[in-house]
C-alpha positions as CSV (number, residue, x, y, z in Angstrom):
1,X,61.2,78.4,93.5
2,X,61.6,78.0,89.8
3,X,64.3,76.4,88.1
4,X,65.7,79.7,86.6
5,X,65.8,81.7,90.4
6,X,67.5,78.1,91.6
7,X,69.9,78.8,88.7
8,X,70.5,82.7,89.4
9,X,71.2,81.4,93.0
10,X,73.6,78.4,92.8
11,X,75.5,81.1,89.6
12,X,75.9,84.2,92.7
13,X,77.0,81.8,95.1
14,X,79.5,79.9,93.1
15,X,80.5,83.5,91.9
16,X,81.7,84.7,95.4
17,X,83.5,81.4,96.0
18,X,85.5,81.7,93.0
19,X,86.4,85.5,92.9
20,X,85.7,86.7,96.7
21,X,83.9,90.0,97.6
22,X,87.4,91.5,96.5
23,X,85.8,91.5,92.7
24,X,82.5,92.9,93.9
25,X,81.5,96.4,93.6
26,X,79.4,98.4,96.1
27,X,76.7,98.5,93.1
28,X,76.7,95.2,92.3
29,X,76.3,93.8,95.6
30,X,73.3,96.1,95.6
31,X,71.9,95.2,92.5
32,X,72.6,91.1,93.7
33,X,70.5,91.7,96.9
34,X,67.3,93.8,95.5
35,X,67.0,91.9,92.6
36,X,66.6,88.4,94.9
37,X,69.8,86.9,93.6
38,X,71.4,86.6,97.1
39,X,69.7,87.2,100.8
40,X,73.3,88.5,102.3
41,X,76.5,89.4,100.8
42,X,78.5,87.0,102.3
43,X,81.4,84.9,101.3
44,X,80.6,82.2,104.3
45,X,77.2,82.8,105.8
46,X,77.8,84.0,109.1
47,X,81.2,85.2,108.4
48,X,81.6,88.7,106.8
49,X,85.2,90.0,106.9
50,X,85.9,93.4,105.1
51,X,88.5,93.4,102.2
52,X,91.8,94.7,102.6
53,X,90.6,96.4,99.2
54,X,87.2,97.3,100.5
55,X,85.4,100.1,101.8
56,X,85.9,104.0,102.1
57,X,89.8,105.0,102.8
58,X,90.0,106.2,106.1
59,X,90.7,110.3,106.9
60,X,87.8,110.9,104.2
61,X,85.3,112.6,104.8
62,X,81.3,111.3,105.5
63,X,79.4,111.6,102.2
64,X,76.6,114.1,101.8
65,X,73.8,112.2,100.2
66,X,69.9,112.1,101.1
67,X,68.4,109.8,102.8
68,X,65.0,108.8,104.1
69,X,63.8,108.8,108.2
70,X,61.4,106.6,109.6
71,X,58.7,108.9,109.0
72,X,59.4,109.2,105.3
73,X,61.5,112.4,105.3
74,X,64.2,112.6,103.4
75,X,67.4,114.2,104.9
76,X,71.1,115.0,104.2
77,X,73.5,112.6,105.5
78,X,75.9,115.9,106.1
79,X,73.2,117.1,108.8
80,X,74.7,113.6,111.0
81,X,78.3,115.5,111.5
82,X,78.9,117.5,114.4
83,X,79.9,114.6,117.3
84,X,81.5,111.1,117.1
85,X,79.6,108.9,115.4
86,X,78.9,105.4,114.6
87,X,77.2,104.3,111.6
88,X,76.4,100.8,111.0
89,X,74.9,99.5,107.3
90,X,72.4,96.2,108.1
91,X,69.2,94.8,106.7
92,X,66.5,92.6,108.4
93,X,67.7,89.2,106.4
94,X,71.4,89.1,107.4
95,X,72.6,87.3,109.5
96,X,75.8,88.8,110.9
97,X,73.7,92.1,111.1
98,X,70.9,90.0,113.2
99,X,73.7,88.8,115.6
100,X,75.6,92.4,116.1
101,X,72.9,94.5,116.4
102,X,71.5,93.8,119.9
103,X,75.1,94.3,120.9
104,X,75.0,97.9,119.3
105,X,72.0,98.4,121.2
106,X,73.3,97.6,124.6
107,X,76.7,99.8,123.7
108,X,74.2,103.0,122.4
109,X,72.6,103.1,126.2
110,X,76.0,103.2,128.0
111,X,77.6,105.8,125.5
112,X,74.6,107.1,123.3
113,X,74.8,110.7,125.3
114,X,78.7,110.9,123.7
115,X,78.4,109.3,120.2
116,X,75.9,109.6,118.0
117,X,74.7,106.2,116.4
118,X,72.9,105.9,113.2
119,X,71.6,102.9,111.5
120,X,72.0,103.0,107.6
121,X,69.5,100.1,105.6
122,X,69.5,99.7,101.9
123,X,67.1,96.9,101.5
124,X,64.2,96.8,103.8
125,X,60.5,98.8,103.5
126,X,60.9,101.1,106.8
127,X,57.8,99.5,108.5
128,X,60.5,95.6,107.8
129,X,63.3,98.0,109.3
130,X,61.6,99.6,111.7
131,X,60.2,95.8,113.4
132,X,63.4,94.4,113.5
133,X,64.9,96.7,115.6
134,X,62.4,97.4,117.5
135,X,63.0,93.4,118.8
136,X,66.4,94.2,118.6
137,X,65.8,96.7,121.1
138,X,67.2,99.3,118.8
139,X,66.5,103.1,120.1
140,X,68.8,104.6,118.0
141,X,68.5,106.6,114.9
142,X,67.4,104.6,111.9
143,X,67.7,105.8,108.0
144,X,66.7,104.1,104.4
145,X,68.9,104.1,101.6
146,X,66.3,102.9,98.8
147,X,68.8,104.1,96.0
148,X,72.0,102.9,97.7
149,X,73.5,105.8,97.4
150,X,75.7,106.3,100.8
151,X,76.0,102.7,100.6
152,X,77.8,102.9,97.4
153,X,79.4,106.2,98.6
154,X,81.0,104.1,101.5
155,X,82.6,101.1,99.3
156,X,80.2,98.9,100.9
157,X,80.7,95.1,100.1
158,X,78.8,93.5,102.3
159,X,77.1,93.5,105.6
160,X,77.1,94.5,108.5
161,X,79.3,97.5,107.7
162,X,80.1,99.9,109.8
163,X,82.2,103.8,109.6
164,X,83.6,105.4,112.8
165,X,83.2,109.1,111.9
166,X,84.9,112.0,114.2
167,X,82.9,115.4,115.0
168,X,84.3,117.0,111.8
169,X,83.0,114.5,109.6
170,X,86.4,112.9,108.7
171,X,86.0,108.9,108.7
172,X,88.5,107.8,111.2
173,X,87.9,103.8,110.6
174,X,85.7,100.7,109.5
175,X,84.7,97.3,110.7
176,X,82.6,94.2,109.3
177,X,81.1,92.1,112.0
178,X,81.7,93.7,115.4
179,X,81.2,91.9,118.7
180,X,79.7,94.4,122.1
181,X,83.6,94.2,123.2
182,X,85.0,95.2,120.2
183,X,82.5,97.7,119.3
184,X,83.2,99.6,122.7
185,X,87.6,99.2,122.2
186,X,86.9,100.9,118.7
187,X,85.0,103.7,120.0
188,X,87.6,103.7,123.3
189,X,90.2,104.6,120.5
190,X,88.9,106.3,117.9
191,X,86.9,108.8,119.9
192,X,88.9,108.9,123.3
193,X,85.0,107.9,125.2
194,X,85.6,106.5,128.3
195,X,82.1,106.0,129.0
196,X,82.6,102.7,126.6
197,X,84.7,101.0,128.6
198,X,82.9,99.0,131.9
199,X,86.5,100.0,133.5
């Protein structure tokens, strides 16, 4: 590593710690992370909590923006409405989204027939995405947002992100870093799925 990426790397990180995520965009925490500056937006590695100011405003609707499949096929993100869903924003490097997301696999087998699960990544090649949850044990739907644009759509400000989304498309919540337990009591109360609960 150079002396001018060290730079770039001490001047993001000393950047978050002085000003938060709060003063972060949903583009520039894009730009930060393709361009190499950062490898995950996070204020304390392992620690992503959502700004109060962060995010889309809940009781909007999903945005309708394309989107690429694992077989390179691009597709609406409008097409995804029409049950409850859950759609969780990742890449490979992070590692809050490396710790949640074998417990969103293990909460897609027990409800996956009621909610609709969709994995959103904004970073990785599809064959890096596709690896990674495939040892995740991932069997849910997986998308690529090479141009960020439902990321930025979202308010995204870091990652793991995730949007609870109700059968007509109207966001009905969000959450940063989400535990199995807590993954299953949002979709218990957003969506009214009692297949969620081990109860």
């Amino acid at each position: 590593m150079n002396r001018n990426v060290r730079l770039r790397l001490f001047a993001v990180a000393m950047g978050l710690v002085m000003v938060g995520l709060i003063a972060v965009g949903a583009p520039e925490v894009r730009d930060a992370i393709v361009n190499g500056e950062t490898d995950a937006v996070l204020s304390n590695p392992g620690e992503y909590q959502l700004s109060e100011e962060g995010g889309v405003a809940t009781r909007s609707v999903f945005p309708s923006v394309e989107v690429i499949d694992v077989n390179g096929a691009t597709v609406d993100s409008a097409e995804f409405i029409g049950v409850p869903m859950v759609v969780n924003l990742w890449f490979a490097a992070c590692p809050p989204c490396q710790r949640e997301m074998p417990d969103f696999a293990a909460v897609h087998e027990r409800v996956g027939d009621e909610v609709r699960f969709v994995g959103i990544n904004p970073i990785d090649s599809a064959s890096a995405m596709t690896d990674f949850a495939d040892r995740m044990g991932v069997k849910y739907e997986l998308y690529r947002d090479p141009l960020a644009e439902l990321t930025d759509a979202l308010g995204t400000l870091g990652f793991p992100y995730t949007v609870f989304v109700d059968a007509d498309g109207v966001i009905v919540g969000d959450a940063g870093l989400l535990t199995e337990d807590e993954l299953v009591g949002f979709i218990n109360d957003y969506f009214d799925i009692e297949g969620g609960s081990d109860t």
